[in-house]
N, C-alpha and C positions, 0 to 999 in steps of 0.2 A: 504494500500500500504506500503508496506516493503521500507527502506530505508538503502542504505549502511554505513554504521557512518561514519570512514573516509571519506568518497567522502562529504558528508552531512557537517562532520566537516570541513575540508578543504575550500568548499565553505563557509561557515559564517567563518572562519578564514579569508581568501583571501579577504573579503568583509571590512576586516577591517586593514588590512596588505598587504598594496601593492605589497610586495617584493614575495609573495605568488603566486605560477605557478598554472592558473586552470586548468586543462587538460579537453581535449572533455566528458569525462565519467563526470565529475564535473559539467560544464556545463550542461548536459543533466538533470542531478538531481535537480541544479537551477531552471531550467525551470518548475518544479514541486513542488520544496520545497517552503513555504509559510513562510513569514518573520518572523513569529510567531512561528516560531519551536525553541524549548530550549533544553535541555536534563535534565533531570530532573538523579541525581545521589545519589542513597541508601547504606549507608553503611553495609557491612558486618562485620568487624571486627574492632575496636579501642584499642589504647593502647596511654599510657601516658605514655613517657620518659620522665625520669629528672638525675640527679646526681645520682641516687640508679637504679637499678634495673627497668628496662621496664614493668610495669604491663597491663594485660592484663583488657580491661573495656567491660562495656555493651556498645551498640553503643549508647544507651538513644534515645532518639525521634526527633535528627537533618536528617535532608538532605540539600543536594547541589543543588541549580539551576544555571545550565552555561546558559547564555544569551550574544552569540558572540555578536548579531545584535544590542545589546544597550550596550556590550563594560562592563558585568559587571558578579560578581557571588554572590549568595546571598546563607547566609547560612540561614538556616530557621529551624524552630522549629513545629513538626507536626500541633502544633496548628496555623499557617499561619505567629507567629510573626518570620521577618526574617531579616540579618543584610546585608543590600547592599554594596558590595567589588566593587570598580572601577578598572577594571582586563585588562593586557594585553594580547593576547592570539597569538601565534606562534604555529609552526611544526616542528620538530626535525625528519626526520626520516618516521619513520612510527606512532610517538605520537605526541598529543596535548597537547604544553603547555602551561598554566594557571598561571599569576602572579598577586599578586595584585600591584596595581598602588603607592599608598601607602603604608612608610615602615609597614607594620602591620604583618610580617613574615609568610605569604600562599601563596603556593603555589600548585598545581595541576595538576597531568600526566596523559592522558587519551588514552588507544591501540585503535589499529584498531576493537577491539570486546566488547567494552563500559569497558572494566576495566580498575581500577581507583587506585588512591594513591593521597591522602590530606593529606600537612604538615601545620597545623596552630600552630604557639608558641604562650605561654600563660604563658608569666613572663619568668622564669626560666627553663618552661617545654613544651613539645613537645606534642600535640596532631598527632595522625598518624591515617584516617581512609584509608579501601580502600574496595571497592565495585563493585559496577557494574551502570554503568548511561545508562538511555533509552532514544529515542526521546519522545519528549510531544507535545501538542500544547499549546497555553495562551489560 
């Protein structure tokens, strides 16, 4: 079964952000979607900003796991070891957006069509990935 992300998103946002309007179509999807859905997010491209020149990197072997429904996002390393972020999560629009809780400088905007853009600083420099995120189950 195919799911709408926005609508998908929205609902695990609203679940956790009062201020969030569900609409009937959101609802309907609720009634189907199982708490256990995360999205699981692959990077395409990376690049490290710093003081010089933006260089372009391999993405190496990270991904994102957004986890509205326990309020967090883990960056993870192919091999399963992965760093839990305690995350805020809003809607702007027609994006989702992803903060971490603490100052640890990430953040996260995700469309209505699973693309993506992740800022995490790291000292003096900017990590920038941006991909594509799908639904998953746990």
């Amino acid at each position: 079964m195919k799911y709408h992300l926005p609508l998908v998103f929205g609902l695990l946002v609203s679940l956790l952000v009062p201020s969030v309007t569900v609409t009937a179509a959101t609802t309907t999807v609720a009634a189907r979607l199982p708490r256990s859905t995360i999205l699981i997010c692959n990077p395409i491209n990376r690049y490290m900003i710093s003081q010089n020149e933006p260089l372009k990197e391999d993405v190496g072997q990270f991904y994102t796991v957004v986890n509205p429904a326990l309020g967090i996002i883990s960056r993870c390393e192919k091999n399963a070891r992965c760093n839990i972020i305690p995350a805020t999560f809003s809607s702007a629009g027609t994006f989702a957006n992803i903060q971490s809780t603490v100052p640890n400088g990430f953040m996260m905007k995700i469309d209505n069509d699973g693309n993506y853009i992740e800022v995490s600083t790291l000292g003096l420099k900017a990590a920038v990935y941006s991909g594509i995120c799908k639904m998953s189950r746990m």
